[in-house]
N, C-alpha and C positions, 0 to 999 in steps of 0.2 A: 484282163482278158482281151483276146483279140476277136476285131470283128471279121467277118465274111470274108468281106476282100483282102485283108492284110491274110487270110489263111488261104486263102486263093494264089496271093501273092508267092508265099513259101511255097505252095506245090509246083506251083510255075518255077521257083527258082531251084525246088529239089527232081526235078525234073532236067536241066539243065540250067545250070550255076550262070551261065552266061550270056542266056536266052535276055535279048533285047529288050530295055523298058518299053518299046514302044509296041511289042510285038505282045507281051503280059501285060499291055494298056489294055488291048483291042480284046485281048481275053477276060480280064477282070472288069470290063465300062469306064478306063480311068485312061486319063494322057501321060502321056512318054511321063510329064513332069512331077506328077502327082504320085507315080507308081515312083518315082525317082526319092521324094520326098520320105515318103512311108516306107521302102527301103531303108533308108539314112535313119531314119528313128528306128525301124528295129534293130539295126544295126547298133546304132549307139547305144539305145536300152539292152545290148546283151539279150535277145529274142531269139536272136542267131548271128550266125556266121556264114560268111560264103568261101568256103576253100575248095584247096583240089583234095580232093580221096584217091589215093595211088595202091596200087595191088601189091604187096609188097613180096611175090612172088615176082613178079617183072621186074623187081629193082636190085632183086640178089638176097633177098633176104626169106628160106624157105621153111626157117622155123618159125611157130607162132605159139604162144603158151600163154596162158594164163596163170598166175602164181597167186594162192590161196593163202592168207598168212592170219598167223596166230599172234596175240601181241600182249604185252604186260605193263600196266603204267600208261600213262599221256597217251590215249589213240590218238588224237588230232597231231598231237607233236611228232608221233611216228609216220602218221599220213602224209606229213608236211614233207620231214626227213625222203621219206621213198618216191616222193613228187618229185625231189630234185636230183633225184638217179636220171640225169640222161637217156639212158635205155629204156628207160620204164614209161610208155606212154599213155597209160592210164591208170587210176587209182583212186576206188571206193570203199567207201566205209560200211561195211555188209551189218546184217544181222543174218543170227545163225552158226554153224560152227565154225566160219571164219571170220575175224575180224575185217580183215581188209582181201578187197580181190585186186591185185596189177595182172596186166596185160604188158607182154615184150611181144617186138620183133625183131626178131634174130639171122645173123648169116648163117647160123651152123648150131651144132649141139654142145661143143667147145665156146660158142658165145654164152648161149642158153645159162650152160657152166657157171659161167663168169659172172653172168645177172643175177643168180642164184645166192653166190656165194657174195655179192656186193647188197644183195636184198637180206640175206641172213646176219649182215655185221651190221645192220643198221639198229642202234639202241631203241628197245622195246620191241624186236622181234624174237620170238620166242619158236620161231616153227613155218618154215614155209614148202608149201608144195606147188610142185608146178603138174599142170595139167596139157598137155601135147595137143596142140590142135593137128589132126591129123585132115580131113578134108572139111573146108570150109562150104557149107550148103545153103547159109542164109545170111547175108549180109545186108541190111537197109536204112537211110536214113530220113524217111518218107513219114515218119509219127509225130504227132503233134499239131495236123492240123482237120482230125475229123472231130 
């Protein structure tokens, strides 16, 4: 579990990824060095990460799907397998009527296409649907520290 300030910490930094130790010192009671510290451990313990989040409308890419898939045999082995599709940059293991949900982003519908039919050859997929993201209205990554 994290304490106070280490959750204080994260919203400082899901706030702005690059807002100053010393500036989230003066906010959480702690110096440049110490907020530097406790940084470095959650970082290292896998608590998080600090990356960039890009729109991927601004980058050329204005399809976005979600693809729903059905599986038969090794879930985990299949998970594994559609993990290392390039294209595919995320992938859970649902309950409910789909086994696994991936998320693509795509240049076009002709991509889309292609991740499709590279998601459908993958062994132990039995059935996948893709879901069109047509306008995107709530995107956040602000949970995890009330």
């Amino acid at each position: 579990m994290l304490d106070d300030v280490a959750k204080q910490i994260i919203e400082q930094l899901q706030e702005d990824g690059r807002r100053p130790y010393a500036t989230i010192g003066k906010a959480v009671g702690l110096s440049e060095a110490a907020v530097r510290q406790r940084v470095q451990r959650m970082l290292d313990a896998g608590i998080m990460q600090i990356v960039a989040v890009t729109d991927p409308l601004q980058l050329g890419f204005p399809r976005q799907a979600m693809i729903g898939i059905r599986t038969s045999g090794d879930l985990d082995r299949t998970a594994d397998r559609l993990a290392e599709l390039v294209d595919i940059d995320y992938v859970v293991i649902t309950a409910g009527s789909f086994d696994l949900l991936t998320e693509a982003v795509c240049r076009n519908d002709d991509h889309l296409l292609e991740i499709l039919q590279q998601v459908r050859s993958v062994e132990g997929v039995t059935a996948a649907e893709a879901f069109v993201y047509l306008k995107l209205r709530k995107q956040t990554y602000s949970w995890g520290t009330a």
